[in-house]
N, C-alpha and C positions, 0 to 999 in steps of 0.2 A: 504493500500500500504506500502509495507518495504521502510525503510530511506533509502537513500543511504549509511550512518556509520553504518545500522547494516550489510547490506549484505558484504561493506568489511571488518565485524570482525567478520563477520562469516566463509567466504571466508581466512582472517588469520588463525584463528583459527585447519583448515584443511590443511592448509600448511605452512612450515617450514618459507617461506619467501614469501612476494607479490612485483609484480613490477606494478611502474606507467600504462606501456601497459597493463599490465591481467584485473587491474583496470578499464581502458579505457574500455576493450571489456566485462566486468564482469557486466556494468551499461548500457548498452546498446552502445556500440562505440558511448560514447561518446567522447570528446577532453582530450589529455593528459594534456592538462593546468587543465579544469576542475577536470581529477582526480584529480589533483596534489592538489587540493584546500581543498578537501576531507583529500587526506592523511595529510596534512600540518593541516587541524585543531586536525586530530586524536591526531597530534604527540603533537601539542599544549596542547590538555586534558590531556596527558601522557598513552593514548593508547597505539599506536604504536610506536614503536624506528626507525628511521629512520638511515640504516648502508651502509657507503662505501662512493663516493667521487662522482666525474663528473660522471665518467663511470662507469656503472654497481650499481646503489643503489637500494636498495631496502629495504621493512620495514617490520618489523615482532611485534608481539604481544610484549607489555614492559613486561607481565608476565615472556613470552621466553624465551626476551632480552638474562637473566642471565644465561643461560643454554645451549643458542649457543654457541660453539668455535668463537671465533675471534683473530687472529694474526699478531702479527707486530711487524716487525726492522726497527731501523730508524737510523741513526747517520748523524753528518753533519765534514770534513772531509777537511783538508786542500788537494787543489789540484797538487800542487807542488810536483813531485815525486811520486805520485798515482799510482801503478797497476791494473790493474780491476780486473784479477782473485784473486787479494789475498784482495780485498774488499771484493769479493764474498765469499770467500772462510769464513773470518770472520763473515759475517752476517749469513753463515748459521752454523757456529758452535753455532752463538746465539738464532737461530730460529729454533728447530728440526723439523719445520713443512713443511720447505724446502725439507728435506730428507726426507719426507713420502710421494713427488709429485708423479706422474706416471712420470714412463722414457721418453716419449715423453714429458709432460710439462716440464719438468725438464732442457732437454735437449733445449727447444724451451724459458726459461727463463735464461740460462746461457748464451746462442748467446745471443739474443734482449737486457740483463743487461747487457753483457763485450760491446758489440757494441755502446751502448749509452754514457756508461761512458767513454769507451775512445773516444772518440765524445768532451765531456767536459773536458776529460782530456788535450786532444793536442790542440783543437782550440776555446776554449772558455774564454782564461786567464782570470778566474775569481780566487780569490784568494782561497774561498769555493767552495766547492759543496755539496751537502745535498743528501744520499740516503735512499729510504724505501721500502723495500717490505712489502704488507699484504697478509691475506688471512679471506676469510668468509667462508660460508658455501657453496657459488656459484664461486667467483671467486678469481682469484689470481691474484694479481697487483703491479706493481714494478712504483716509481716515481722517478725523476734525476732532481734536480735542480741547475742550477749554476746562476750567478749574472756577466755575462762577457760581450761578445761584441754581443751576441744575432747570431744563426745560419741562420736566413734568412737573417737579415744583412750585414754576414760574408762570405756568398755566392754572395750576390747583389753585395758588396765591392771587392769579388776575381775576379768575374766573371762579372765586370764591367757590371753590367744590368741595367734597368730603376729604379724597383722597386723592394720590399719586393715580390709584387703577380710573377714577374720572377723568382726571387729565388725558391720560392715555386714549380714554375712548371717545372724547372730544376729537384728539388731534386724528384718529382714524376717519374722522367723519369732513374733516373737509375745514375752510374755510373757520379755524380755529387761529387766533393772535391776539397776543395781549398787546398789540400795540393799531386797532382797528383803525388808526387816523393816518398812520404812514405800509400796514401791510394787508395784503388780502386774507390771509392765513391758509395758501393752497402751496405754499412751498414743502413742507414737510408730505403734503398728502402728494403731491404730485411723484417728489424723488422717489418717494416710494414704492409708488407703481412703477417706474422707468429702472427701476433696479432686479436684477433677480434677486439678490439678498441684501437686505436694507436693517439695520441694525444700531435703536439709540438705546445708551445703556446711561445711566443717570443714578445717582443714588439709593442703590439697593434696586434698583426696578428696569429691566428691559425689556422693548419692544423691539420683535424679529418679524419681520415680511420676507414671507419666503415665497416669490413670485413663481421659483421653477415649481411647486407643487400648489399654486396657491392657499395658501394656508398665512394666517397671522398669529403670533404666541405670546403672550405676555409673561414673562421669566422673572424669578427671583433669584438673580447669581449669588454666589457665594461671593464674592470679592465685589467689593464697592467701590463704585467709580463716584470718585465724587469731581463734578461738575458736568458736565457732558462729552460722552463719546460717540463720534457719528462712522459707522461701517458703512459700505457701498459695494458690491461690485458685482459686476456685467462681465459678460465672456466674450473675449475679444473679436468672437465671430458672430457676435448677435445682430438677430433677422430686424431686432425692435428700433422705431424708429419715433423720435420723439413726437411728434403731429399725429402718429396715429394713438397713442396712450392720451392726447389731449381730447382727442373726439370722439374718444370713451365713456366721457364725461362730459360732452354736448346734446342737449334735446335738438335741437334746429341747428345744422352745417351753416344756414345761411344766417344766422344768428351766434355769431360764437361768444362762449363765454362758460364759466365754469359753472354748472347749473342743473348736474346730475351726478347723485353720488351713491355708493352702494354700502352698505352696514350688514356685517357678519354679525347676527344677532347673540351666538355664543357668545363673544364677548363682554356682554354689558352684564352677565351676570357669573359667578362665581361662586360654583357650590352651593347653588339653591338652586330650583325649577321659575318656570316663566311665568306666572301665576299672576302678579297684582299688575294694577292702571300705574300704580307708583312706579315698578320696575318699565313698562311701556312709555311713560312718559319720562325718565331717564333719557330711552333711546332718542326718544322723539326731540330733545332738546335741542333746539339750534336749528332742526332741519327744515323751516318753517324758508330759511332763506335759498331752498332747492326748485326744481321745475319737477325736478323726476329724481324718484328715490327708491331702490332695488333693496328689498330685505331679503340677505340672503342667510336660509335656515338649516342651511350642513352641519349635524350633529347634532341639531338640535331634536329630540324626541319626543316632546311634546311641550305645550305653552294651555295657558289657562283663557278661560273665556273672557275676563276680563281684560287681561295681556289684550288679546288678538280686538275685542270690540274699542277700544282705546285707541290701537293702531289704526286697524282699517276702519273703521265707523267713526266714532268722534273725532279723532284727524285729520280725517276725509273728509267730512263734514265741515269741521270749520275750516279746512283749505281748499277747495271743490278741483281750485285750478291745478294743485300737485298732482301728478300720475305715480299708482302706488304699484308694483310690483315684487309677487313673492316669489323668489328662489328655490329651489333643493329640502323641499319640504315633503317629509314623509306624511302617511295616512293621518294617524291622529293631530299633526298639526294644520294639515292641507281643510282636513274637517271643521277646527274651531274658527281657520282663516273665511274660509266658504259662508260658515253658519253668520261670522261680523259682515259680511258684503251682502248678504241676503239682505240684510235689515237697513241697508243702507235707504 
């Protein structure tokens, strides 16, 4: 019987880079912990080199190693009087590997980097902030750290809410800023979707969008970041192009404007069922300033009659002109949604 360390150095050996998941399904699906345990002794023997950060690692032969491209700019940057294009603008005069991206990556790392940094630049009075873009052989990644009052915080604080997990599920929903007289508050919602993994980690609390599987997570790390850290990154051969993630979120082409947004309903609650008007109007907060609003109900297993008459009925009602659409909704939830539009 073959080891499990030969077949994934044999399996390296035929390509450029391996990831934890090919690992997992290469051994029989089995657990990505168990790969993980695998590659981690490789890298111990100094087989394998393990390359890249949270999002997106993976390991390739140490022979390789020395013969893949890997790149990176870093600087860390007082934030007083900061531009973002002309940060940008510097790092890529220092990194020609910026200017050799595809037009659409290029153009989808210039928004999601100007967007973040003045993110940290206006509302995060931290005295630094630190930038880096890299690049490997699969993907390209830009990081934003500052040391300030932390963005879910800074939202819980503007937007007088309960907690950090409200903050968070404001900024999922769109057009969330505490600063409404100088920002739209579609920059966070926007990079997000334009990313395959998008990741703010802030004081005990992180939000991960993970667009190759779509899925959103709200995490409680073990290690605290305090002030904000922003993750990004896109694969250097992405189809995605920035105009089409914006018209995602357009009711009328010939009307553009940001004015349809979509809510993963798991989110807004946490270890309890969908049950009350209170939990509904949670959700519903803010999205009074939409045209069209997608609820979308994946994993969700049932909601209470109150919940669903709240949303579709009394929401509907006093907004006539919103257009309400439900999602990924099994039987028993499809039934209490049905039974609120009946009565409408």
């Amino acid at each position: 019987m073959i080891k499990p360390t030969e077949v994934i150095l044999k399996f390296a050996l035929k390509k450029n880079s391996i990831t934890t998941a090919e690992i997992a399904q290469k051994l029989g699906d089995i657990s990505r912990q168990a790969a993980n345990r695998h590659l981690r002794n490789l890298v111990k023997k100094g087989l394998l080199v393990k390359r890249g950060h949270t999002i997106g690692s993976y390991y390739i032969l140490a022979k390789k190693a020395a013969l893949l491209p890997s790149d990176k700019v870093k600087t860390r940057l007082l934030r007083q009087d900061l531009e973002e294009h002309k940060v940008f603008t510097a790092l890529r005069d220092q990194a020609p590997f910026i200017r050799e991206l595809k037009d659409n990556v290029n153009s989808i790392l210039f928004y999601a980097f100007s967007e973040m940094l003045n993110n940290a630049i206006e509302h995060s009075k931290s005295k630094w902030v630190e930038v880096e873009i890299n690049r490997d052989t699969i993907n390209l990644r830009f990081i934003i750290s500052d040391f300030g009052i932390g963005v879910f915080r800074n939202v819980l604080h503007t937007r007088h809410l309960k907690s950090e997990l409200e903050a968070i599920q404001d900024l999922l929903k769109g057009k969330t800023t505490t600063a409404p007289h100088s920002h739209s508050g579609e920059g966070i919602f926007f990079t997000s979707k334009v990313a395959d993994i998008f990741i703010l980690d802030s004081f005990g609390f992180r939000l991960r969008v993970d667009n190759l599987i779509n899925d959103v997570f709200i995490e409680k790390p073990e290690n605290i970041n305090r002030g904000t850290r922003v993750e990004f990154s896109i694969t250097l051969d992405s189809k995605r192009h920035l105009n089409d993630v914006f018209s995602r979120f357009v009711v009328d082409p010939k009307e553009p404007g940001f004015n349809k947004t979509e809510i993963k309903v798991r989110l807004f609650v946490v270890g309890s069922v969908y049950i009350s008007r209170s939990q509904a109007r949670r959700i519903l907060s803010g999205l009074e300033k939409y045209e069209s609003i997608v609820f979308d109900f994946d994993k969700v297993t049932t909601v209470g009659q109150a919940f669903a008459d709240e949303i579709f009925r009394v929401f509907k009602n006093s907004h006539p002109k919103i257009h309400l659409e439900a999602i990924n909704m099994v039987e028993p939830v499809k039934f209490m949604v049905d039974r609120a539009l009946e009565v409408l």
